[in-house]
C-alpha positions as CSV (number, residue, x, y, z in Angstrom):
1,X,93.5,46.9,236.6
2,X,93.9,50.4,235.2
3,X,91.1,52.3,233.9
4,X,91.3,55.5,232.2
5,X,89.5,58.6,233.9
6,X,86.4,59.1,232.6
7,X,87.1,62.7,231.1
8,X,90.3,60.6,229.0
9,X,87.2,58.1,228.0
10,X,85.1,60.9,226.9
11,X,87.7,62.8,225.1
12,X,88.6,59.6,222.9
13,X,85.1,59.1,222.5
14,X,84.3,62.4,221.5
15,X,87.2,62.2,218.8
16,X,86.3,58.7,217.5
17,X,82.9,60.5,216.9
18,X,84.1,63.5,215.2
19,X,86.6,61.0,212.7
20,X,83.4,59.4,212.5
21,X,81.1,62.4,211.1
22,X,83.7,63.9,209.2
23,X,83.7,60.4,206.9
24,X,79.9,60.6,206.5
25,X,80.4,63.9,205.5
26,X,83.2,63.5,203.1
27,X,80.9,60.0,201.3
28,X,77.7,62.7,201.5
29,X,79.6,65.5,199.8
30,X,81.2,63.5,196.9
31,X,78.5,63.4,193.9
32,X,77.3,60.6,192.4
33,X,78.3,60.0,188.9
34,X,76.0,57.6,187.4
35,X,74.0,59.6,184.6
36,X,76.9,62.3,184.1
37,X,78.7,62.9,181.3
38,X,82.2,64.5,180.9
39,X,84.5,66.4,178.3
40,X,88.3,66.2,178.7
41,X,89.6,69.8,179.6
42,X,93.4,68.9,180.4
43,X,95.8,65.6,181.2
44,X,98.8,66.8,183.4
45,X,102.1,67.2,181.2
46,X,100.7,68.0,178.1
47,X,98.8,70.6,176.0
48,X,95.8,68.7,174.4
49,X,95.8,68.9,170.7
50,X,93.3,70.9,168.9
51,X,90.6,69.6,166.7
52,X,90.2,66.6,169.0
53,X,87.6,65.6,172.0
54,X,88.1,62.8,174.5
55,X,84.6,62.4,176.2
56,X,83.6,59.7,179.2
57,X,80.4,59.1,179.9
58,X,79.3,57.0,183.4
59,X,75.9,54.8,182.7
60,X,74.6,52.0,185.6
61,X,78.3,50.5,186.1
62,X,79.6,51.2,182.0
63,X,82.2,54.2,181.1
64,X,82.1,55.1,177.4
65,X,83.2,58.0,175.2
66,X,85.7,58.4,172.9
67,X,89.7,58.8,173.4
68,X,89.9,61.3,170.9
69,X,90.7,58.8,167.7
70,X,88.8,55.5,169.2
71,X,85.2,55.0,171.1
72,X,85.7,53.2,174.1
73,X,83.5,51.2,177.0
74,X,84.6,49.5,179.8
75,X,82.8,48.9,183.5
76,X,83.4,51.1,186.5
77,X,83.0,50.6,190.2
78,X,82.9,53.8,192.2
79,X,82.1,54.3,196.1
80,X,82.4,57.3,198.1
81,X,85.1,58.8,196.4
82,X,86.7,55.7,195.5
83,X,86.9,55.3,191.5
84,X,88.0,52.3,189.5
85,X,88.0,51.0,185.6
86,X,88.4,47.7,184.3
87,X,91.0,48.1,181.4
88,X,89.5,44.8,180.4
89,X,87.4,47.6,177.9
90,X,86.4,47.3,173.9
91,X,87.3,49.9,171.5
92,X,87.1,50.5,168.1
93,X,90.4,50.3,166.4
94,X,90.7,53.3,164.0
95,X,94.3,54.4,162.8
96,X,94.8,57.7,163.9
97,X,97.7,60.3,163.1
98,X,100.8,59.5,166.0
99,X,100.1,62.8,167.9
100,X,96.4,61.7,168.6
101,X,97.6,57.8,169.3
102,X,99.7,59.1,172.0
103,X,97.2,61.8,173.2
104,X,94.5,59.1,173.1
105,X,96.9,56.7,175.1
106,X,97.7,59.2,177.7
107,X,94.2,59.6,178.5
108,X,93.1,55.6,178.5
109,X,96.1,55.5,181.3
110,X,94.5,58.1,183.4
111,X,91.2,56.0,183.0
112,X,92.9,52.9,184.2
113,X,95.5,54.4,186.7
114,X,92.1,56.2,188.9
115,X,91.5,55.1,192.2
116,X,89.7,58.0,193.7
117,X,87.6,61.3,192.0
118,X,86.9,64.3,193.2
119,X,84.2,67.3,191.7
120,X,85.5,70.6,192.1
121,X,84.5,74.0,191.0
122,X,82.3,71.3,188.3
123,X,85.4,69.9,187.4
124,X,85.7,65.8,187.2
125,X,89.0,65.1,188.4
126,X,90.6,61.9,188.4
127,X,93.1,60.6,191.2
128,X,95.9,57.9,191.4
129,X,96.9,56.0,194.6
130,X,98.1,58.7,195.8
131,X,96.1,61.5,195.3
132,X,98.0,62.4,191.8
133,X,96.1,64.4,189.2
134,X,95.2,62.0,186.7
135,X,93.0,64.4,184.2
136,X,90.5,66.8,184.3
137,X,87.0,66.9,183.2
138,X,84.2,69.8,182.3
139,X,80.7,68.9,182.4
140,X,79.4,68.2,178.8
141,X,76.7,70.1,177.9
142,X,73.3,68.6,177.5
143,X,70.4,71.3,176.3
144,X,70.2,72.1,172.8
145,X,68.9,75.6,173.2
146,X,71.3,77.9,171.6
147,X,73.1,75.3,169.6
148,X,73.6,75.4,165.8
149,X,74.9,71.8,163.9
150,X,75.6,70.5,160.9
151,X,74.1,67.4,159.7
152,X,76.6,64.6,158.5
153,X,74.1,61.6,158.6
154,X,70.4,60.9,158.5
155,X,68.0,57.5,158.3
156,X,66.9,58.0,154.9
157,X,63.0,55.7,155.7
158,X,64.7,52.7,155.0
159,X,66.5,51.6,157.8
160,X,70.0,53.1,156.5
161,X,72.0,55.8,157.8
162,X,73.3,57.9,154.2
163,X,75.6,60.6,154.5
164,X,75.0,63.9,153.3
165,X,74.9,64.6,149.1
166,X,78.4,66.2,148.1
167,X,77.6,70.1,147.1
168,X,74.4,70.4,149.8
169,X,74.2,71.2,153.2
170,X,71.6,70.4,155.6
171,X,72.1,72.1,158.9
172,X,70.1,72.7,162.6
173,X,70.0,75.5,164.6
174,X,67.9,75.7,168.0
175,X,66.5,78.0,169.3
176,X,65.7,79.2,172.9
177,X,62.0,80.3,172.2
178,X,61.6,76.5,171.1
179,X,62.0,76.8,167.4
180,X,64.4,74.7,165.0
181,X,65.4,76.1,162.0
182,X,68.0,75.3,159.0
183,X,68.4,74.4,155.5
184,X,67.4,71.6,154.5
185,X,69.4,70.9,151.2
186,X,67.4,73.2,148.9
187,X,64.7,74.8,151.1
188,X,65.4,76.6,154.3
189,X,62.8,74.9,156.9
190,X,61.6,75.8,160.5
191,X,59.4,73.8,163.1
192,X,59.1,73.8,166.9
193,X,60.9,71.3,169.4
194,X,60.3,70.1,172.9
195,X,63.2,69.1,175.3
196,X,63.4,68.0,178.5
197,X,66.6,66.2,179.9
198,X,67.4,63.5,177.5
199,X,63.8,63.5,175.4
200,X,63.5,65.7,172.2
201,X,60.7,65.9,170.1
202,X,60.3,68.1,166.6
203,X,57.2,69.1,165.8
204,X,56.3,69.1,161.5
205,X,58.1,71.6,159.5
206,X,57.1,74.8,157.6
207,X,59.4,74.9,154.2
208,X,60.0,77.3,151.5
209,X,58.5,76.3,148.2
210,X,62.4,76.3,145.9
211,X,62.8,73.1,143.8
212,X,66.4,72.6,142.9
213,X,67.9,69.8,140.7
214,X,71.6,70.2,141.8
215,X,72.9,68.2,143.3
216,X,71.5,65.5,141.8
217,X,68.6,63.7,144.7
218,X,68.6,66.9,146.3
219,X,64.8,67.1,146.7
220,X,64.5,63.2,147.4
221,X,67.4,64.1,150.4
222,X,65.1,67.0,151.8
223,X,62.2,65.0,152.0
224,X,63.7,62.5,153.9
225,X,65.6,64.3,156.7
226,X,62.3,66.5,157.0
227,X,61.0,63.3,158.0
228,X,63.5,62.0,159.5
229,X,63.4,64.8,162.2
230,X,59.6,64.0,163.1
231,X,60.8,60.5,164.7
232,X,62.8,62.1,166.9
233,X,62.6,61.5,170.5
234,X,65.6,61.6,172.5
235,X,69.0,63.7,172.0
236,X,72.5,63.1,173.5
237,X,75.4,64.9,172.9
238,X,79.0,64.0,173.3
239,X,81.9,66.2,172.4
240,X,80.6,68.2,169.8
241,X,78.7,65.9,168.3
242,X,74.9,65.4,168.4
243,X,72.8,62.3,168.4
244,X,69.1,62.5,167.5
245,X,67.6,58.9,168.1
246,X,63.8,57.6,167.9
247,X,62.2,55.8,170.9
248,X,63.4,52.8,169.6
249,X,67.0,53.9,169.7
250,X,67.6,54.3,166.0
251,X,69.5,57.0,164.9
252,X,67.9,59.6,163.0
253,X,69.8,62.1,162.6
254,X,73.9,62.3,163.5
255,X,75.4,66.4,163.6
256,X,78.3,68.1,163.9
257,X,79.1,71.0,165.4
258,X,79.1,74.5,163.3
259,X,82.4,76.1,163.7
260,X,82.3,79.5,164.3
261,X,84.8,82.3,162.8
């Protein structure tokens, strides 16, 4: 019978151990993306359009976001470095202009089509079968320090969600000292706020003393977002919008973005 020397025996066990540590290595050094939460930044091919967001957002085994016209959510199964969707998803079915259809499109296929991730220089990018660039991903932003919003919903007390009045404007600006500050329809308003991850509270807030009559429920409007923001308790932000919820996952306030000249 013949038997390999034992410095050929050593040598292949020596390699076998090296493959070995460098595929530990490569499973330790690929982050885990439950709990993260993504913005697309580019899809291969094609410039994305302005004035839209595609988000995805990985939760205990369920992707969800929005495809720039449509919100999205569909399960995921990723280990290692291995990542796959189910395209058996749900989604809203809003009409959108073609442009965004086809952007929106192009990005559920990159979704579907991943096999493999990879984080780079905090980039999210997604990989086909063969390594291909599927799209690209920057973190989303989480803290609300230095932010400034635009309010385009609010739980009026009653267990209803109103939009803002036509001819008012109720906006939110944070802070990094901790204070929140804004109109609030009529009055201009300012209070303290607390965050820490997820959780947000708002402390009461301070008001000037103006009464105004136009637009007509403008005062009524004031009082309740002004109380609507001391139910806050967590805030999530996706795109560039901003959730505020209460503890029982209600929405309390929904924002938008200020765009800046």
């Amino acid at each position: 019978m013949n038997l390999l020397p034992r410095r050929a025996i050593a040598s292949v066990a020596l390699a076998a151990l090296l493959v070995a540590c460098a595929t530990v290595s490569r499973a330790a050094d690929t982050p885990g993306l439950d709990g993260t939460a993504w913005v697309l930044s580019s899809l291969p091919g094609r410039e994305l359009l302005e004035g839209t967001t595609a988000t995805l957002r990985f939760d205990e085994g369920r992707a969800s976001g929005t495809d720039g016209c449509n919100r999205y959510a569909l399960s995921y199964s990723a280990s290692g470095s291995s990542l796959t969707f189910d395209p058996k998803g749900i989604s809203t079915q809003m009409a959108c202009p073609p442009e965004v259809m086809e952007q929106a499109g192009a990005f559920t296929a990159g979704l579907t089509g991943a096999r493999g991730y990879r984080v780079e220089a905090d980039q999210l990018q997604l990989l086909g079968d063969d390594g291909t660039l599927l799209a690209t991903f920057a973190p989303q932003r989480q803290a609300v320090a230095g932010t400034s919003w635009r309010v385009v919903g609010y739980n009026n007390g009653r267990q209803a969600v109103v939009s803002v009045l036509g001819g008012s404007a109720l906006t939110m600006a944070f802070s990094a000292d901790g204070r929140v500050s804004g109109s609030a329809g009529c009055n201009n308003y300012v209070a303290t706020y607390t965050a820490s991850g997820t959780s947000l509270t708002i402390g009461p807030a301070a008001a000037t003393r103006k009464m105004c009559v136009n637009p007509e429920g403008v005062m009524e409007q004031e009082q309740q977002f002004l109380k609507a923001l001391e139910t806050v308790a967590t805030a999530r932000q996706e795109g560039d919008r901003l959730e505020l919820r209460t503890a029982t996952g209600a929405m309390a306030v929904n924002l938008a973005a200020e765009v800046t000249q």
